[in-house]
N, C-alpha and C positions, 0 to 999 in steps of 0.2 A: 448430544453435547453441543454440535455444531448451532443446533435450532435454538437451543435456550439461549447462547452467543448473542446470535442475531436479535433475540427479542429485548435482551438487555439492551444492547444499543441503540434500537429505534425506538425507547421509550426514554433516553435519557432528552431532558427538555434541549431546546435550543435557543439561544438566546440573539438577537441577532440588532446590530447598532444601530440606531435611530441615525438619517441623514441630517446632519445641520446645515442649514440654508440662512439666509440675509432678510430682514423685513427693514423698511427706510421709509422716508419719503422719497418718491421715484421720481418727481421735478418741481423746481422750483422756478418761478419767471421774473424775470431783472424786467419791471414796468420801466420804459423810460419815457421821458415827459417833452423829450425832443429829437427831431430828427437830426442833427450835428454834435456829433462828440469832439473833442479833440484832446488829447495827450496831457495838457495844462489843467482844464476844468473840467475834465472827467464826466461823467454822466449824470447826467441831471434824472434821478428816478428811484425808484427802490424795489428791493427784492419782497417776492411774495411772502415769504418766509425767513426770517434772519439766521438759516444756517441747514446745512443738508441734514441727517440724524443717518442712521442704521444700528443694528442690533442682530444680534446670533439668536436663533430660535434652532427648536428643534420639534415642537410643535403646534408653533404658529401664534402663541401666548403667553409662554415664559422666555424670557430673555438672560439668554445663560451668561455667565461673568465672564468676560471679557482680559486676557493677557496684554497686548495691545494690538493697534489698529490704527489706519492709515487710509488715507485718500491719495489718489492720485488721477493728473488730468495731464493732458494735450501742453496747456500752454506752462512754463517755465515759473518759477518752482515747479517741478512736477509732482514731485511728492510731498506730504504733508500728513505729520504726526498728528493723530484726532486727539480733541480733547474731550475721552471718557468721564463719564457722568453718573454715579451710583454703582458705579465699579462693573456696569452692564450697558451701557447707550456710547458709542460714539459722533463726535460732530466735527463738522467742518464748520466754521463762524465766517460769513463774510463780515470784509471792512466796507472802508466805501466801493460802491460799484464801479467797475472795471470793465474794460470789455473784456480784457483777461479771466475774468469770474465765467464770463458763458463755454460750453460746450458740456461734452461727456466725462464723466467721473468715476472711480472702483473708488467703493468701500471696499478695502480688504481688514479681515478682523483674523485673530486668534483666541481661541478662548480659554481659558484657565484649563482645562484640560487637554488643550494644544491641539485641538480641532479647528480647521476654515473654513471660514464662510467669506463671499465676500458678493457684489453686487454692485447695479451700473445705476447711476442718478446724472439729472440731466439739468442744467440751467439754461431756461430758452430766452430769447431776448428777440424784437421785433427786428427785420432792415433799418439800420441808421447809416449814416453816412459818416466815417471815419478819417479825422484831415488832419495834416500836422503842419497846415500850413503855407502849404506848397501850393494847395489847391484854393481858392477864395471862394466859400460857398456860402449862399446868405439865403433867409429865410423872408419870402415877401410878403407873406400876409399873416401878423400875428396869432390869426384865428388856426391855422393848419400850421403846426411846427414840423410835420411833417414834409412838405409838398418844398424844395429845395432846388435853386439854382446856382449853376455858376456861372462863372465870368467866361466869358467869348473868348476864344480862340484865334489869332491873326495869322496866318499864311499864305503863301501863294501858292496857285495852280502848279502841281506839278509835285508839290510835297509830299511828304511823308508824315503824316502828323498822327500821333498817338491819344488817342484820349481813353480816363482812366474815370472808373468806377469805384470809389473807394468805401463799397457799402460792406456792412460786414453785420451780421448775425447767428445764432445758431435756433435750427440749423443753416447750413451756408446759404444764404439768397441766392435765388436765379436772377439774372440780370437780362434786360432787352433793351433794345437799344432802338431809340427813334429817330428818322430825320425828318423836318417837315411833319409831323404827327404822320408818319408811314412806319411800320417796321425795317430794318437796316438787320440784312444777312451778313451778317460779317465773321470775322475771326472765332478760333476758337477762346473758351475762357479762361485766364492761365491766376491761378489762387497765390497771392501771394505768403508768407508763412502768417501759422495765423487764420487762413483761410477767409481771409478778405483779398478779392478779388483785384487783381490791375490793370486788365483790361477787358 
């Protein structure tokens, strides 16, 4: 009696749940078209793609329907309700370019039958130099929008003078510092929020 037990239950099937997972576009690059942004006139440039996507699979080619879904990033709004598309795609829409727009992002999704999936997308952007002003940085030769000066510093011997690096990208720029076209050992690097750099 014991043995036919056993054989009944190692022949009842087992069924066993498919894992859901995230498929997307995994990054997107904010081209910009000059080396100085500043807070007024925004970036001069455009995105590779005009909006992040993702989507719930469960075997890599059907895209299961979607309850809702959300993006969130680093800079403020963090969170953001996506705008689902065929009742299975979620998107994030950029406006105009930001530097706010660059860094790391979660698609986080739920799907109609209250399964998660969710997944990391990336907006990359080159070193620009980021000014609100304070700093006068001008570009000398039309041809390179890249390649940026600024105005001269006045001091005397003996000071304490700070000078500031306001480039910002993702991912975060390394920064070097020249004197005389020599390298300059100096301070550590301290990120202001935001992860653009101040000195």
């Amino acid at each position: 009696m014991f043995l036919v037990v056993c054989i009944l239950l190692l022949s009842l099937p087992v069924t066993l749940s498919k894992q859901t997972f995230a498929q997307g576009n995994l990054a997107v690059i904010l081209n910009v078209s000059e080396g100085i942004v500043t807070p007024h006139h925004g970036i001069k440039g455009e995105f590779s793609q005009q909006s992040l996507w993702c989507q719930a699979t469960e075997d890599g080619e059907t895209a299961l329907e979607l309850h809702n879904a959300s993006f969130q990033r680093t800079y403020s709004p963090h969170r953001h309700e996506a705008e689902i598309d065929n009742g299975n795609r979620a998107y994030f829409k950029f406006g105009k370019p930001s530097t706010r727009d660059i860094g790391k992002y979660k698609c986080d999704m739920v799907t109609a039958d209250g399964k998660r999936a969710w997944g990391n997308l990336f907006v990359y952007m080159r070193p620009v130099f980021h000014t609100n002003g304070s700093i006068r940085l001008e570009v000398p030769d039309d041809d390179d929008k890249f390649t940026v000066t600024a105005t001269s510093i006045k001091f005397s011997e003996g000071d304490t003078v700070t000078l500031t690096c306001p480039a910002v990208s993702y991912p975060t720029p390394d920064i070097e510092w020249f004197k005389d076209d020599r390298p300059v050992v100096c301070c550590a690097k301290e990120l202001a929020p935001g992860g653009t750099p101040d000195t």
